[in-house]
MIRONU-98773 format. One record per residue (C-alpha): x negated, y, z; chain; residue number from 1. Coordinates in steps of 0.5 Angstrom, whole numbers. Example, Ala and Ser with C-alpha at 12.3 -4.5 7.8 and 13.67 -1.06 7.14 Angstrom:
# residues 2
pt X -25 | Y -9 | Z 16 | mol A | seq 1
pt X -27 | Y -2 | Z 14 | mol A | seq 2
This chain:
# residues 372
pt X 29 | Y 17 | Z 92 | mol A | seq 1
pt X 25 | Y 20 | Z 86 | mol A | seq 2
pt X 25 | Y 27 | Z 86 | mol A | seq 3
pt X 22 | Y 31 | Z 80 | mol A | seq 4
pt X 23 | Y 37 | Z 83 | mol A | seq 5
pt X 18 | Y 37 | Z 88 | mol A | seq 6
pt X 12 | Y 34 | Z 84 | mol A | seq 7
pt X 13 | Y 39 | Z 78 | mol A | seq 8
pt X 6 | Y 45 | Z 76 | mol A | seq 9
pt X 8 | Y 50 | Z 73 | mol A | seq 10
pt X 4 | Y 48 | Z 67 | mol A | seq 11
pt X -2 | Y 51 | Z 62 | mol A | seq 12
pt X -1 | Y 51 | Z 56 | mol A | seq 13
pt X -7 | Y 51 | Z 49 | mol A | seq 14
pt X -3 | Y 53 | Z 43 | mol A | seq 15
pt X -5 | Y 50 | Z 37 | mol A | seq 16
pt X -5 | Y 56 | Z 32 | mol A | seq 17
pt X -2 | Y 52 | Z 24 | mol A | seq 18
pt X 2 | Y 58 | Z 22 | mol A | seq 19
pt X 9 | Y 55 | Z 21 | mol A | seq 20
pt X 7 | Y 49 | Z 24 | mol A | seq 21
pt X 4 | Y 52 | Z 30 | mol A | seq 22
pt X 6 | Y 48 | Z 37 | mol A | seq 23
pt X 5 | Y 48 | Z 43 | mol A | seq 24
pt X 1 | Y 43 | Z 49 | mol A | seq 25
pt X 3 | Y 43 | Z 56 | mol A | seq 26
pt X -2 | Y 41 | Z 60 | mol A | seq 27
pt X 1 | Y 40 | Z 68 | mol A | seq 28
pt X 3 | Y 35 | Z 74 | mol A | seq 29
pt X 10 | Y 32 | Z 73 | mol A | seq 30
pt X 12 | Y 34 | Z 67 | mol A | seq 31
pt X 16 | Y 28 | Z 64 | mol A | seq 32
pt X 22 | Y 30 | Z 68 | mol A | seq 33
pt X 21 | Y 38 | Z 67 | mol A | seq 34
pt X 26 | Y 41 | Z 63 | mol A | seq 35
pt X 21 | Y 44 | Z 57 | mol A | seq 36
pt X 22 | Y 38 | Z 53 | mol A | seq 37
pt X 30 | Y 39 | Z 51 | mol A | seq 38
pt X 27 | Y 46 | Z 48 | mol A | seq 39
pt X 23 | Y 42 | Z 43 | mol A | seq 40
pt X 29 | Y 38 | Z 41 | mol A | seq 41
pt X 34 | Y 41 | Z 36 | mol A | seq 42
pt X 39 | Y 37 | Z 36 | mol A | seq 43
pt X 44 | Y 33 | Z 40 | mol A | seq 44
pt X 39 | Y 26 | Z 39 | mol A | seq 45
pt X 33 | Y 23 | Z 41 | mol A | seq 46
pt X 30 | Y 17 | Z 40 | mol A | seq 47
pt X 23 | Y 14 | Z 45 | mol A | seq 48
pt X 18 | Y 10 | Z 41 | mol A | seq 49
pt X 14 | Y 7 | Z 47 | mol A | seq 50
pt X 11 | Y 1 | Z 49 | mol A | seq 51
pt X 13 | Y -5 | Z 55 | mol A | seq 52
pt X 8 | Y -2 | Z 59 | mol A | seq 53
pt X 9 | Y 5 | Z 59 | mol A | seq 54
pt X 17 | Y 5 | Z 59 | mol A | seq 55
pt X 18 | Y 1 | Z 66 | mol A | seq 56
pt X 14 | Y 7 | Z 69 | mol A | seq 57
pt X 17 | Y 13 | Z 65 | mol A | seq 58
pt X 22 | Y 12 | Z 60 | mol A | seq 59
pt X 29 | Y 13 | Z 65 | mol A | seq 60
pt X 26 | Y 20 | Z 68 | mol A | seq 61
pt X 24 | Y 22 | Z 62 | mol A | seq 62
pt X 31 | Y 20 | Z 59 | mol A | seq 63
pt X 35 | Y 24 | Z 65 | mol A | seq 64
pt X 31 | Y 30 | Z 63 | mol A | seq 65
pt X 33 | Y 30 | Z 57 | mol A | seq 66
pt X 40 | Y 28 | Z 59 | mol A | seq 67
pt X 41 | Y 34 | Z 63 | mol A | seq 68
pt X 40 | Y 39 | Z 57 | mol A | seq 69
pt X 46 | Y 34 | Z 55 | mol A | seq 70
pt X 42 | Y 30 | Z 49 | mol A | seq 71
pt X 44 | Y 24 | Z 47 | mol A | seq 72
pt X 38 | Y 19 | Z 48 | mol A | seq 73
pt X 37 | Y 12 | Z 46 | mol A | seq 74
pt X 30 | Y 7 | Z 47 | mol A | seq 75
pt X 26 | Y 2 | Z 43 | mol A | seq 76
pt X 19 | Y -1 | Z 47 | mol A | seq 77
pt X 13 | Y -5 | Z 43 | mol A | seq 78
pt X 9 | Y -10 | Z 45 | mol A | seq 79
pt X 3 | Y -6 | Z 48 | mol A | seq 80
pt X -3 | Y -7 | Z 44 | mol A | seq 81
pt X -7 | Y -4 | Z 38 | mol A | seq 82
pt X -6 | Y -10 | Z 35 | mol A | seq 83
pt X 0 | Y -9 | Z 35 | mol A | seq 84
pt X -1 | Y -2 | Z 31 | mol A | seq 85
pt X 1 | Y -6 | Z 24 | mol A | seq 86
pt X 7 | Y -5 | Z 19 | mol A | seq 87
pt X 11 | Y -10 | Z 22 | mol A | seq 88
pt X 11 | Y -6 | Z 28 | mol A | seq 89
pt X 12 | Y 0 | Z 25 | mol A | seq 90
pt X 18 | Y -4 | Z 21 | mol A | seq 91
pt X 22 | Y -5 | Z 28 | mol A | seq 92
pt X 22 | Y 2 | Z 29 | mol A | seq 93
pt X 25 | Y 3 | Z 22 | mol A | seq 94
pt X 30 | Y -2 | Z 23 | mol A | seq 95
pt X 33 | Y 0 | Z 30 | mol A | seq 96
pt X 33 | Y 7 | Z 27 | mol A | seq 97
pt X 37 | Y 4 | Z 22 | mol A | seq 98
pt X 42 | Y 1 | Z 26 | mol A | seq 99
pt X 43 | Y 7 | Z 30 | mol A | seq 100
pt X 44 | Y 10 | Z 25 | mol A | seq 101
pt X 39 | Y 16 | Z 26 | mol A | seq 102
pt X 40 | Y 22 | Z 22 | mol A | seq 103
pt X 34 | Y 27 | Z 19 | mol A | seq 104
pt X 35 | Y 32 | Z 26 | mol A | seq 105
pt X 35 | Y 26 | Z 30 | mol A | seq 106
pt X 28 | Y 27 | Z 34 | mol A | seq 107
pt X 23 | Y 22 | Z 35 | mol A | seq 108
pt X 19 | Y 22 | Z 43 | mol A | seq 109
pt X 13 | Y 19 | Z 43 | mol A | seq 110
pt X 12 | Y 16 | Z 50 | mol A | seq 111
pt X 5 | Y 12 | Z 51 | mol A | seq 112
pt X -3 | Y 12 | Z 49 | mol A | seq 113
pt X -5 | Y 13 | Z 42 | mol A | seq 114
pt X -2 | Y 7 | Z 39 | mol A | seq 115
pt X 5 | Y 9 | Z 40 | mol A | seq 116
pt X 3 | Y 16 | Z 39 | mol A | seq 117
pt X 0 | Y 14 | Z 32 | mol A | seq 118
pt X 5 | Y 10 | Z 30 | mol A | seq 119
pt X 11 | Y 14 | Z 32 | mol A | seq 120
pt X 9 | Y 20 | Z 27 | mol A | seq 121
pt X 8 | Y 16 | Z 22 | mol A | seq 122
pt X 16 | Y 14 | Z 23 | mol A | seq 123
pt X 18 | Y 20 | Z 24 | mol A | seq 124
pt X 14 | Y 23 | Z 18 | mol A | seq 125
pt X 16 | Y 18 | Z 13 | mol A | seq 126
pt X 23 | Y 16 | Z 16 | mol A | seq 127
pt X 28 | Y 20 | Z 11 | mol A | seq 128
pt X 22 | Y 24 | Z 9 | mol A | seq 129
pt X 21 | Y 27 | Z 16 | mol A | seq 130
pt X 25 | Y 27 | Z 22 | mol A | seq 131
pt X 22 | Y 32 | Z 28 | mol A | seq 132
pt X 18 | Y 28 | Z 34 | mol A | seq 133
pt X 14 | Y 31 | Z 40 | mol A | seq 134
pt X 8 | Y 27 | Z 43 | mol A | seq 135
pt X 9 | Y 25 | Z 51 | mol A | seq 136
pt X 2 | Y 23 | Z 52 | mol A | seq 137
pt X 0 | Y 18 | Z 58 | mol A | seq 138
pt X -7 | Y 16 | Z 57 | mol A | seq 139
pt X -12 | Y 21 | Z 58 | mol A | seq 140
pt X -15 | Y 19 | Z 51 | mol A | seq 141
pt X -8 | Y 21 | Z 48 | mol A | seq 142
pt X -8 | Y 26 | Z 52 | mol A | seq 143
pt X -14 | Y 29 | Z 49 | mol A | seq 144
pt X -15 | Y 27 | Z 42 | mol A | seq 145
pt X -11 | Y 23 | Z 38 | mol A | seq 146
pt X -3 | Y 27 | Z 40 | mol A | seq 147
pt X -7 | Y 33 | Z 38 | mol A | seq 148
pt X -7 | Y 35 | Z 31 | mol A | seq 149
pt X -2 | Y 31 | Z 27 | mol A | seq 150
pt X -6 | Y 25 | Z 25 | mol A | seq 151
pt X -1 | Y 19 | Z 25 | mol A | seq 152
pt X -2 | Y 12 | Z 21 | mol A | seq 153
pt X -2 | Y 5 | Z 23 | mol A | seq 154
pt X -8 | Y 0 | Z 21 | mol A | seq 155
pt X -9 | Y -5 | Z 16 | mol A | seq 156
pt X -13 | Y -12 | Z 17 | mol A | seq 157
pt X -19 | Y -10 | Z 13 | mol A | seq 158
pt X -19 | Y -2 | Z 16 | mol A | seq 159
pt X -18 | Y 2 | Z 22 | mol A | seq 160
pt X -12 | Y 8 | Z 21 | mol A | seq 161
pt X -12 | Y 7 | Z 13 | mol A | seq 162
pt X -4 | Y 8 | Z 12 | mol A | seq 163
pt X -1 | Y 15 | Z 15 | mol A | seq 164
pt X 1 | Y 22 | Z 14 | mol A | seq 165
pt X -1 | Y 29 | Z 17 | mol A | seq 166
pt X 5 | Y 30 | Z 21 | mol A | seq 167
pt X 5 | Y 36 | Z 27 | mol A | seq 168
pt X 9 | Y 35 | Z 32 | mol A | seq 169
pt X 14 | Y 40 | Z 35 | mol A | seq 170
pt X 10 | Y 39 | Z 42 | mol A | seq 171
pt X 5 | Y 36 | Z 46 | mol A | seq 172
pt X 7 | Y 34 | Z 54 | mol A | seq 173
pt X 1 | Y 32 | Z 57 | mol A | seq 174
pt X 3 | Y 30 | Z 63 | mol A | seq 175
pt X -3 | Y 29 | Z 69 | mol A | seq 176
pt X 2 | Y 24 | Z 74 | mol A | seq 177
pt X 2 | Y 19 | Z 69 | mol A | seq 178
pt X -6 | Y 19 | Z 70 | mol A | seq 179
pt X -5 | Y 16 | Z 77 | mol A | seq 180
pt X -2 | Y 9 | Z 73 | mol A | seq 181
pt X -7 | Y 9 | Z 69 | mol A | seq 182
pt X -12 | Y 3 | Z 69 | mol A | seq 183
pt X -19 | Y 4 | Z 71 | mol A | seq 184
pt X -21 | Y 2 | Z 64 | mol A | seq 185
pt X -18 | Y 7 | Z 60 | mol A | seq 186
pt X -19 | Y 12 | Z 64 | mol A | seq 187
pt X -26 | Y 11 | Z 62 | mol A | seq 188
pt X -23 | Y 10 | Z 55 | mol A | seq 189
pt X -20 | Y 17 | Z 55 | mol A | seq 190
pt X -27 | Y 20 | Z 57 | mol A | seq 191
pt X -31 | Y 18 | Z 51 | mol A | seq 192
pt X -26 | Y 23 | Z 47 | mol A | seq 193
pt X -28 | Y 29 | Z 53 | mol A | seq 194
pt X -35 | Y 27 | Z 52 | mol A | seq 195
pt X -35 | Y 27 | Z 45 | mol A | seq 196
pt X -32 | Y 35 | Z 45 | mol A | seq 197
pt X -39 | Y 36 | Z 49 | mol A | seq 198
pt X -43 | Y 33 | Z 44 | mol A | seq 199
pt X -40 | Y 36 | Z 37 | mol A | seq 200
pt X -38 | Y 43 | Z 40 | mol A | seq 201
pt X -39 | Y 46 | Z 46 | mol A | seq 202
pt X -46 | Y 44 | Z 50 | mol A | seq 203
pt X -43 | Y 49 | Z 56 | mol A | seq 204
pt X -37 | Y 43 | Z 56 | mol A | seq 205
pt X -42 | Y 38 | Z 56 | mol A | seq 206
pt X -47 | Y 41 | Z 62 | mol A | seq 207
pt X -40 | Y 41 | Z 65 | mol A | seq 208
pt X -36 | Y 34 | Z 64 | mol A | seq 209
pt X -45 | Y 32 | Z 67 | mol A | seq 210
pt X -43 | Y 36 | Z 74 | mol A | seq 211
pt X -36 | Y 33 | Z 75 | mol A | seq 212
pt X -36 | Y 25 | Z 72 | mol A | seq 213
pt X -35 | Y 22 | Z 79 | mol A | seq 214
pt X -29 | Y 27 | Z 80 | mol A | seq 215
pt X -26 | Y 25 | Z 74 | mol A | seq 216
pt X -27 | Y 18 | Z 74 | mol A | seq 217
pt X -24 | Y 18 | Z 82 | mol A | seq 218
pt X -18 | Y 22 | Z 78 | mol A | seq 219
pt X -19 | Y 29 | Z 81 | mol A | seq 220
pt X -12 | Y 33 | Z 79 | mol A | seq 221
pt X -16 | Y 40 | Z 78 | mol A | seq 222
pt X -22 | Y 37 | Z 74 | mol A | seq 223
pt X -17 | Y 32 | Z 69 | mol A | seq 224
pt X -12 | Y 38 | Z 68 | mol A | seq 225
pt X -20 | Y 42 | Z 67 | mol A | seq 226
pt X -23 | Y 36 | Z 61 | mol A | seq 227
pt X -16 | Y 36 | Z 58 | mol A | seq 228
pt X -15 | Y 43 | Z 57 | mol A | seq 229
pt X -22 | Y 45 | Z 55 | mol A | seq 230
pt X -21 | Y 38 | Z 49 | mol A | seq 231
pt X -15 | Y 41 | Z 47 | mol A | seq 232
pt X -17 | Y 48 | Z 46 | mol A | seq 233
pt X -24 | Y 45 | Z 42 | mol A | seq 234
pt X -20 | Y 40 | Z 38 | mol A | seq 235
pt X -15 | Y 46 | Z 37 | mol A | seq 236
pt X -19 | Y 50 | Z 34 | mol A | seq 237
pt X -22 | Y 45 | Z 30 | mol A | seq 238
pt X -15 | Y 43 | Z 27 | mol A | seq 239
pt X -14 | Y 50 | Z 26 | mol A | seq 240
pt X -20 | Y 51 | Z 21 | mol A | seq 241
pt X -18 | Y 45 | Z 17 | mol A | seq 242
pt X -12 | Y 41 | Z 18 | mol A | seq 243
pt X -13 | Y 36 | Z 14 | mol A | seq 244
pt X -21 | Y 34 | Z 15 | mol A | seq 245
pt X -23 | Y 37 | Z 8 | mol A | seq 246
pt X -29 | Y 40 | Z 12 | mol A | seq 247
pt X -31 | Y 41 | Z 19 | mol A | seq 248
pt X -25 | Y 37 | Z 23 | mol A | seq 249
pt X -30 | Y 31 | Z 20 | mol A | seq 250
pt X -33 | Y 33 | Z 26 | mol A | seq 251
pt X -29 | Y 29 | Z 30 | mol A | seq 252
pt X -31 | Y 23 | Z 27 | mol A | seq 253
pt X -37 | Y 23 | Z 32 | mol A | seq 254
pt X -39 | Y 16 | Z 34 | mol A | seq 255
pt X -33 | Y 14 | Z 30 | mol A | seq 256
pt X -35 | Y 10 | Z 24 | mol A | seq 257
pt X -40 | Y 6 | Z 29 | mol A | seq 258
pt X -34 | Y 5 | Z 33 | mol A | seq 259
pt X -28 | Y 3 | Z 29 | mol A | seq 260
pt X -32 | Y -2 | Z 26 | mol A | seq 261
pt X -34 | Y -5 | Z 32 | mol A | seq 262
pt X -27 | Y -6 | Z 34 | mol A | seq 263
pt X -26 | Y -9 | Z 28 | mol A | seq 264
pt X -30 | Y -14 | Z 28 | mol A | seq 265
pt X -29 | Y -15 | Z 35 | mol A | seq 266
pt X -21 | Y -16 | Z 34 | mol A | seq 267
pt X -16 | Y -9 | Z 35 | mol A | seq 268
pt X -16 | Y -9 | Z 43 | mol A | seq 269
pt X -22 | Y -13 | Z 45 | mol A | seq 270
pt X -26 | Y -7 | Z 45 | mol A | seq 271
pt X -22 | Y -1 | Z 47 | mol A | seq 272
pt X -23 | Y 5 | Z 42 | mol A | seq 273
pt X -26 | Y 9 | Z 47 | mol A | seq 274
pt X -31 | Y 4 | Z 49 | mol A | seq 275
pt X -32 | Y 3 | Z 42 | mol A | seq 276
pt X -33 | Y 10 | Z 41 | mol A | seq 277
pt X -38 | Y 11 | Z 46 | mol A | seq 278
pt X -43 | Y 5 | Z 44 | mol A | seq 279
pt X -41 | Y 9 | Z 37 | mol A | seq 280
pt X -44 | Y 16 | Z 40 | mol A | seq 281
pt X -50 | Y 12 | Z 43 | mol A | seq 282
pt X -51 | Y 8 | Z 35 | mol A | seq 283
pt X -50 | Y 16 | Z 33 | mol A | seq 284
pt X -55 | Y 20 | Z 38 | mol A | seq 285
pt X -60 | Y 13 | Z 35 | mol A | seq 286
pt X -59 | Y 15 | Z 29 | mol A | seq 287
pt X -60 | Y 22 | Z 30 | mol A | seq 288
pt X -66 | Y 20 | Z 33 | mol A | seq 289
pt X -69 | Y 16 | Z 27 | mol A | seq 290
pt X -67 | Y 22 | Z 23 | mol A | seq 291
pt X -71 | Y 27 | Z 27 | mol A | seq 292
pt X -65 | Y 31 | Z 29 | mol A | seq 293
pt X -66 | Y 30 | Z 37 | mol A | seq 294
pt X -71 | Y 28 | Z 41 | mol A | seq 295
pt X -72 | Y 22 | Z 45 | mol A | seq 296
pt X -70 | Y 27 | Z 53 | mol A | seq 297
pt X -63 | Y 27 | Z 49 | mol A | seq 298
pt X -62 | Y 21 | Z 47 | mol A | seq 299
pt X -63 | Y 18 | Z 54 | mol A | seq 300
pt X -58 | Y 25 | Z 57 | mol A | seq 301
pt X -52 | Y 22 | Z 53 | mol A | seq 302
pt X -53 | Y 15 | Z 54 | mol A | seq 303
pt X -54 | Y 17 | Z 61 | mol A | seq 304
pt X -48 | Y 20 | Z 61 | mol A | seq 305
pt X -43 | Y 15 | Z 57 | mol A | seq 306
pt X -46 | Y 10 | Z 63 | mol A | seq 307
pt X -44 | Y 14 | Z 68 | mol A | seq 308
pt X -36 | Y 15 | Z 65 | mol A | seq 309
pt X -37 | Y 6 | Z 65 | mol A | seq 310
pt X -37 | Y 6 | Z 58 | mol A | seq 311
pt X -42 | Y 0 | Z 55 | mol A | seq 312
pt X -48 | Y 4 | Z 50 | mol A | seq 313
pt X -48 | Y -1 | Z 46 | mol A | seq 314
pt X -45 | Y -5 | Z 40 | mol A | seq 315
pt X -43 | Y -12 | Z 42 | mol A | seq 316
pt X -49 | Y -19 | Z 42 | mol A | seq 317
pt X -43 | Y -22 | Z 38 | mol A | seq 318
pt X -43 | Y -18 | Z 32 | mol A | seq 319
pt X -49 | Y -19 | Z 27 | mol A | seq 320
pt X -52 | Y -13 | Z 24 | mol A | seq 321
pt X -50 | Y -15 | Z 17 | mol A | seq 322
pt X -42 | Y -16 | Z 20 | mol A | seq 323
pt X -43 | Y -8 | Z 23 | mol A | seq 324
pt X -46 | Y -6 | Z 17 | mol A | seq 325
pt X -41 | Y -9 | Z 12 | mol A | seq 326
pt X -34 | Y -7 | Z 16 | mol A | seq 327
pt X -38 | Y 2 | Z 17 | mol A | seq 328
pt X -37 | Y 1 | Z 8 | mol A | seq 329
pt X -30 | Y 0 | Z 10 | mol A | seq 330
pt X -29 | Y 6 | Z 14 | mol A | seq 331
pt X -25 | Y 12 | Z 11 | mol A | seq 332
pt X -31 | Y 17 | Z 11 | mol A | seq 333
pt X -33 | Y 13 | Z 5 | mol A | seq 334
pt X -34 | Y 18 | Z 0 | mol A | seq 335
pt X -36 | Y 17 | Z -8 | mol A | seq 336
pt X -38 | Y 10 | Z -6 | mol A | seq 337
pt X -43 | Y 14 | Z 0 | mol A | seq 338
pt X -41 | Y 13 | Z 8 | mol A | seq 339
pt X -41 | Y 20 | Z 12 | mol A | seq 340
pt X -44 | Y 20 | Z 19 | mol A | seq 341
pt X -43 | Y 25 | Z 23 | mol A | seq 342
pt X -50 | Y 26 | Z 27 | mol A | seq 343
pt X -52 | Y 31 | Z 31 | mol A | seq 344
pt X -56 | Y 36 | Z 31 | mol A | seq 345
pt X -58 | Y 37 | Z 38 | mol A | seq 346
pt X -52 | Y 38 | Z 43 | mol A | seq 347
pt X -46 | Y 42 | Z 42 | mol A | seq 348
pt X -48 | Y 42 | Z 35 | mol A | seq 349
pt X -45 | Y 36 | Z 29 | mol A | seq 350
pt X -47 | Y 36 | Z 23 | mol A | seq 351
pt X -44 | Y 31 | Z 18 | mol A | seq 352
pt X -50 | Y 27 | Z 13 | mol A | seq 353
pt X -48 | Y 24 | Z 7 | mol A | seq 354
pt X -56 | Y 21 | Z 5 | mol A | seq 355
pt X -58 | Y 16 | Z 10 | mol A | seq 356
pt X -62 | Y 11 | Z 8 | mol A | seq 357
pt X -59 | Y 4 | Z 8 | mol A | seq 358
pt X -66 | Y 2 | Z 12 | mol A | seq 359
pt X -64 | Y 7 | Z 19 | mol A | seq 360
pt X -57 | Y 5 | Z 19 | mol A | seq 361
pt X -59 | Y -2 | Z 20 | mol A | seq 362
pt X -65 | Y 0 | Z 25 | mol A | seq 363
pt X -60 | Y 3 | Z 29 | mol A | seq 364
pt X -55 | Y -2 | Z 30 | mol A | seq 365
pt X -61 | Y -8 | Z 31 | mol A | seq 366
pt X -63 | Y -3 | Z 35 | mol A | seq 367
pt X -56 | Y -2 | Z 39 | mol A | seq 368
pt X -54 | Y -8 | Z 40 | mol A | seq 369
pt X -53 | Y -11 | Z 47 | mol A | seq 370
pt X -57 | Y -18 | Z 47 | mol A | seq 371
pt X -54 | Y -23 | Z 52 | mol A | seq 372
């Protein structure tokens, strides 16, 4: 018999600070059946967002926590899938709400990865003009990036994220025992996001993820508890700065435009987006490289890296330099008819470059792509 009991860690917790907004991310084993959630849901109902994959692992605990604080809760899953993070999803989500006819204090728990993560907020962010939601990550990519910050929205066939909201959650409850379940090919994905917090923010983070990489894929507890902790602080702080990305959260995006266009092209779920990413990360540093703003030794250091965390360094063979070049022109960092990269300027230190010359991005993606 399950005993939550005997598995809960007394969690660490990183703040997000947005004055009126601020939330908290709890960090630790076995917190889906802890009794913090029911705190973060003001009234009598909720409602679990997740996914056919997800739910039959955690939904029925995470249903008795919360029914032992006497909370009403009922459930819908989703196919699992990026390619599902469309409209028509998002449909089926309002019309269960309004056939439960759910209220505007009704809270909505987003339980899985990034997609359901995502699509969750934007429901609640738009369902009756807002409804409260909390954010129960399961992948480590979620757990990392993309629960943290208030970005929700769903794709649209010709771009990535291109309908959404910011909406803060009430909290984020990352549990590291749903890291166990998790397969090995994301919890690669998950450490693109780790590793792109090293390489934009805080190179002492990078020299540590380089030291415990095999840790983290043999899915050492204390190191995960460790890369989750530290991403979630930088990213914090990021948002804290600027929480809408008018400035300086555009950091974020590293490796991004090259990935999301490689996912794309590929076909949303072909290619994972922390598989994209990290191709994305090594198109960056080439890039950056071209430029003259890193030097060969650290191009190398971060491709070694990606590899090293079992992610692919290049861009797919069956993608063409022109499909890539057009699908980066629909990415939502175009401004004034001018793409925005984020490049770096040596490690630990992003910087955002609106000017690059049609030319290098092309040689870069020429250069990046695999050849069989």
């Amino acid at each position: 018999m399950h005993d939550p009991a005997a598995h809960i860690s007394q969690p660490t917790t990183v703040n997000v600070d947005l004055g009126e907004r601020s939330y908290p991310i709890f960090i630790g084993a076995g917190l889906i059946d802890g009794d913090q959630i029911a705190r973060f849901v003001p009234s009598s109902r909720a409602v679990i967002v997740s996914n056919t994959t997800v739910a039959p692992l955690y939904a029925e605990r995470l249903t008795q926590a919360l029914e032992a604080a006497d909370k009403r809760v009922e459930m819908i899953a989703l196919p699992d899938g990026e390619q599902y993070k469309n409209l028509e999803t998002l449909e089926r989500i309002y019309d269960f709400l309004m056939e439960k006819q759910v209220d505007r204090k009704t809270t909505l728990i987003a339980l899985g990865g990034g997609v359901i993560g995502d699509i969750t907020g934007f429901a609640a962010a738009s369902f009756q003009r807002g409804v409260p939601f909390i954010q129960v990550p399961t992948t480590l990519l979620a757990q990392v990036d993309s629960s943290v910050g208030g970005k929700t929205g769903v794709n649209h066939p010709r771009g990535k994220n291109m309908i959404g909201a910011f909406y803060q959650p009430r909290c984020v409850l990352a549990d590291t025992a749903s890291l166990d379940t998790l397969p090995d090919r994301e919890l690669s994905a998950g450490l693109a996001e780790v590793i792109k917090y090293g390489l934009l923010w805080d190179e002492d983070f990078l020299d540590w993820i380089e030291a415990n990489i095999d840790a983290l894929r043999q899915r050492d507890r204390a190191a995960l508890t460790e890369a989750i902790r530290q991403s979630c602080l930088i990213k914090a702080e990021i948002v804290r700065q600027d929480e809408r990305e008018g400035g300086i959260r555009a950091l974020l995006n590293l490796g991004h435009t090259f990935g999301h266009a490689i996912e794309a092209g590929m076909g949303y779920g072909r290619w994972l987006h922390g598989e994209a990413v990290g191709a994305g990360m090594c198109m960056a540093a080439d890039l950056s490289h071209r430029l003259g703003l890193i030097d060969t030794p650290t191009v190398r250091r971060i491709e070694t890296l990606v590899e090293s965390a079992g992610l692919p360094t290049r861009a797919p063979a069956a993608l063409s330099t022109d499909r890539l070049r057009e699908l980066m022109d629909s990415d939502k960092k175009v401004e004034d008819g001018r793409l925005r990269l984020v490049l770096l300027g040596r490690l630990g230190q992003a910087r955002l470059v609106d000017r690059v010359a049609d030319e290098d991005i092309r040689a870069t993606i020429e250069a990046m792509r695999a050849t069989d």
